[in-house]
C-alpha beads as a LAMMPS data file, in Angstrom:
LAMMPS data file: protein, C-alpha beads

111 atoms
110 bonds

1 atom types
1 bond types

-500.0 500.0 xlo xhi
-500.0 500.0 ylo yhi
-500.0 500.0 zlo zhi

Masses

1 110.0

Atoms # bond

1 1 1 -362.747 189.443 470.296
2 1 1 -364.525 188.807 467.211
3 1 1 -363.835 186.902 463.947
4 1 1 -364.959 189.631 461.095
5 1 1 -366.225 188.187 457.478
6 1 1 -367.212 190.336 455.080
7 1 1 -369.060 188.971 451.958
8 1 1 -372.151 190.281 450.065
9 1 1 -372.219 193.469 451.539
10 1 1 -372.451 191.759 455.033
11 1 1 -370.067 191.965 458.216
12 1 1 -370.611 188.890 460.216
13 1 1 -368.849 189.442 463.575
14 1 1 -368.828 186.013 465.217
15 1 1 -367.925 186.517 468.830
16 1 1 -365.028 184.372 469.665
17 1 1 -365.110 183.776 473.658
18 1 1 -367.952 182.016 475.337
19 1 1 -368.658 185.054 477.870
20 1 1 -368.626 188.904 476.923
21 1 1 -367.635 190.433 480.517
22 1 1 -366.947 194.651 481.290
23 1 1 -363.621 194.223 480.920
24 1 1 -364.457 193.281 477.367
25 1 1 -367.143 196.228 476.922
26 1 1 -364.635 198.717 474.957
27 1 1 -363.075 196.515 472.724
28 1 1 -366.734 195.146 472.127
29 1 1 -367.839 198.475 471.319
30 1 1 -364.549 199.878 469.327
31 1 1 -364.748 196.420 466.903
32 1 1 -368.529 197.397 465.977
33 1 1 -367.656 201.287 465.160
34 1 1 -364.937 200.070 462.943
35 1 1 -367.237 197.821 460.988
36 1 1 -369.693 200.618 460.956
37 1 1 -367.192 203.524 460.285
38 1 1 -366.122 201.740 456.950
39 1 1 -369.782 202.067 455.753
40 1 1 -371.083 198.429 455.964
41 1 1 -374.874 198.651 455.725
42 1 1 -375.595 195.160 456.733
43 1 1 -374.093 194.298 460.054
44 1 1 -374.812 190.487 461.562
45 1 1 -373.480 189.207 465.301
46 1 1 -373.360 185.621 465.487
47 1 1 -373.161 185.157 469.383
48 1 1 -373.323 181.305 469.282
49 1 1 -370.101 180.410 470.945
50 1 1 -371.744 183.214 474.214
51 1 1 -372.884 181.541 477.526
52 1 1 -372.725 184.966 479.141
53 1 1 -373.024 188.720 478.328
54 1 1 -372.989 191.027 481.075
55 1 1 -375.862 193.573 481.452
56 1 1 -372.620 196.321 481.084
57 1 1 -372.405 195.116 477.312
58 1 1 -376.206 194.553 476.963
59 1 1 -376.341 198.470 477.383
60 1 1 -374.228 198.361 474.754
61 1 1 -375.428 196.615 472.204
62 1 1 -378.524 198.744 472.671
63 1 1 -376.517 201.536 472.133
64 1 1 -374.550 200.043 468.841
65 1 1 -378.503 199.360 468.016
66 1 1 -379.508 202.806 468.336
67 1 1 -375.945 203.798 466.577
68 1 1 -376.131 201.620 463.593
69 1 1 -379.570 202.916 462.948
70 1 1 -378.506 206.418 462.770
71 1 1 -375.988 205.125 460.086
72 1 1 -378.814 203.487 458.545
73 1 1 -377.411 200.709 458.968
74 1 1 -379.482 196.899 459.767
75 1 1 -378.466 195.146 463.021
76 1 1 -378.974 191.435 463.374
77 1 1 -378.303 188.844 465.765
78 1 1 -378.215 184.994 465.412
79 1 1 -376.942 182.181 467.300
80 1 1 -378.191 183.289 471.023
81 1 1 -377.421 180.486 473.276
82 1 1 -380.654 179.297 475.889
83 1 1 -378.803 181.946 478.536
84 1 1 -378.389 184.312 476.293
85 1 1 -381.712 184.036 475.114
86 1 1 -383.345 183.829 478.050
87 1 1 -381.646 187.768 479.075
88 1 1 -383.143 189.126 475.766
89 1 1 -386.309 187.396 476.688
90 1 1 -386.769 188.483 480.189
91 1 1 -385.890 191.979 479.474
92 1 1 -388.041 192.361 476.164
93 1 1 -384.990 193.145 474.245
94 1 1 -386.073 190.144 471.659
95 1 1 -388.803 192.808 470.774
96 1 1 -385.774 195.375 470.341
97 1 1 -383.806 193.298 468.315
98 1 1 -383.884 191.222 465.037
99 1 1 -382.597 187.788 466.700
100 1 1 -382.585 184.710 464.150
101 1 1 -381.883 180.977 465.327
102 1 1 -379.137 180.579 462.335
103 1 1 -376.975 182.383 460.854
104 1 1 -377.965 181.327 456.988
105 1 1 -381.752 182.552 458.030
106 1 1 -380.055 185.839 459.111
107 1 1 -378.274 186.753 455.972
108 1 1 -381.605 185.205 453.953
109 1 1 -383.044 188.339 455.031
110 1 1 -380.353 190.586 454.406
111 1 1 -381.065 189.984 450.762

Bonds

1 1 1 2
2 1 2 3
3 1 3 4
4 1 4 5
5 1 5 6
6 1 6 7
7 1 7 8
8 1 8 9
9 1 9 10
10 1 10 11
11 1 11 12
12 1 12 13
13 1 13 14
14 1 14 15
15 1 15 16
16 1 16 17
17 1 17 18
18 1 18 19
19 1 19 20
20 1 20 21
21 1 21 22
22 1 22 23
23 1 23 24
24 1 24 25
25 1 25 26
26 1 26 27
27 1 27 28
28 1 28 29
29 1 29 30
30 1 30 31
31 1 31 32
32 1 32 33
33 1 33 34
34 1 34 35
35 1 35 36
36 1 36 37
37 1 37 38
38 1 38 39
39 1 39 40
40 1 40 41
41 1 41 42
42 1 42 43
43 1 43 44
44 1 44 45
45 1 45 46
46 1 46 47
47 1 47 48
48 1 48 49
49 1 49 50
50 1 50 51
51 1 51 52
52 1 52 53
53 1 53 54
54 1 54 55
55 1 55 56
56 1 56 57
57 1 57 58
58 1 58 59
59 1 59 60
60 1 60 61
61 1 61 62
62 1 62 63
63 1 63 64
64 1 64 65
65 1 65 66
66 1 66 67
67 1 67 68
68 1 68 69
69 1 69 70
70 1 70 71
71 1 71 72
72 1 72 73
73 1 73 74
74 1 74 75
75 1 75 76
76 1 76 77
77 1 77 78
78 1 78 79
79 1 79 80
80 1 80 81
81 1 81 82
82 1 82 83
83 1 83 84
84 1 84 85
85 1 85 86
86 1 86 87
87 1 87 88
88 1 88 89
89 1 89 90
90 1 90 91
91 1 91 92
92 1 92 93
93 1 93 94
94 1 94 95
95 1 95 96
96 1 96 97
97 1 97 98
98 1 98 99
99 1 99 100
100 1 100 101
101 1 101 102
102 1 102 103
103 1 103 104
104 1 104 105
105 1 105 106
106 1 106 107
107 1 107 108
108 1 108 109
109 1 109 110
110 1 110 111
């Protein structure tokens, strides 16, 4: 499901479909424990190849969200497609999240 880089202390997780359905939620959700689980502090989802994400794995990236933070780990998100976008906007969850238009700006601010 995803395509995991880790450099600098950073896991980039670039999704690798163009629509994140329920039927993907677990796998979703398993991939992001692993990369928290081996202690990465600095976690980055690059959902610019994402049309779609289903509310089902909206719930939980808010719950990865509220996970990571217990882990003290930082959460970001780059690449959101105008779709994508527009179901973070609508539902405030742009206010939730720390959402950057590339993924170089992301990592800037990792550092």
């Amino acid at each position: 499901m995803f395509q995991i880089n880790t450099a600098n202390n950073i896991a980039t997780l670039t999704l690798n479909s163009t629509a994140v359905s329920m039927y993907d939620n677990e796998e979703f959700k398993k991939e992001f424990s692993g990369i928290i689980s081996k202690g990465y502090k600095n976690i980055l989802l690059d959902l610019s190849k994402a049309d779609y994400i289903s509310s089902v794995v909206i719930a939980s990236l808010i719950h990865i969200l509220k996970q990571s933070k217990l882990q003290s780990c930082i959460l970001k998100m780059c690449g959101l497609r105008p779709k994508v976008k527009e179901i973070f906007e609508i539902t405030n969850l742009d206010k939730v999240f720390d959402i950057y238009q590339s993924r170089e700006d992301a990592i800037r601010t990792f550092r």
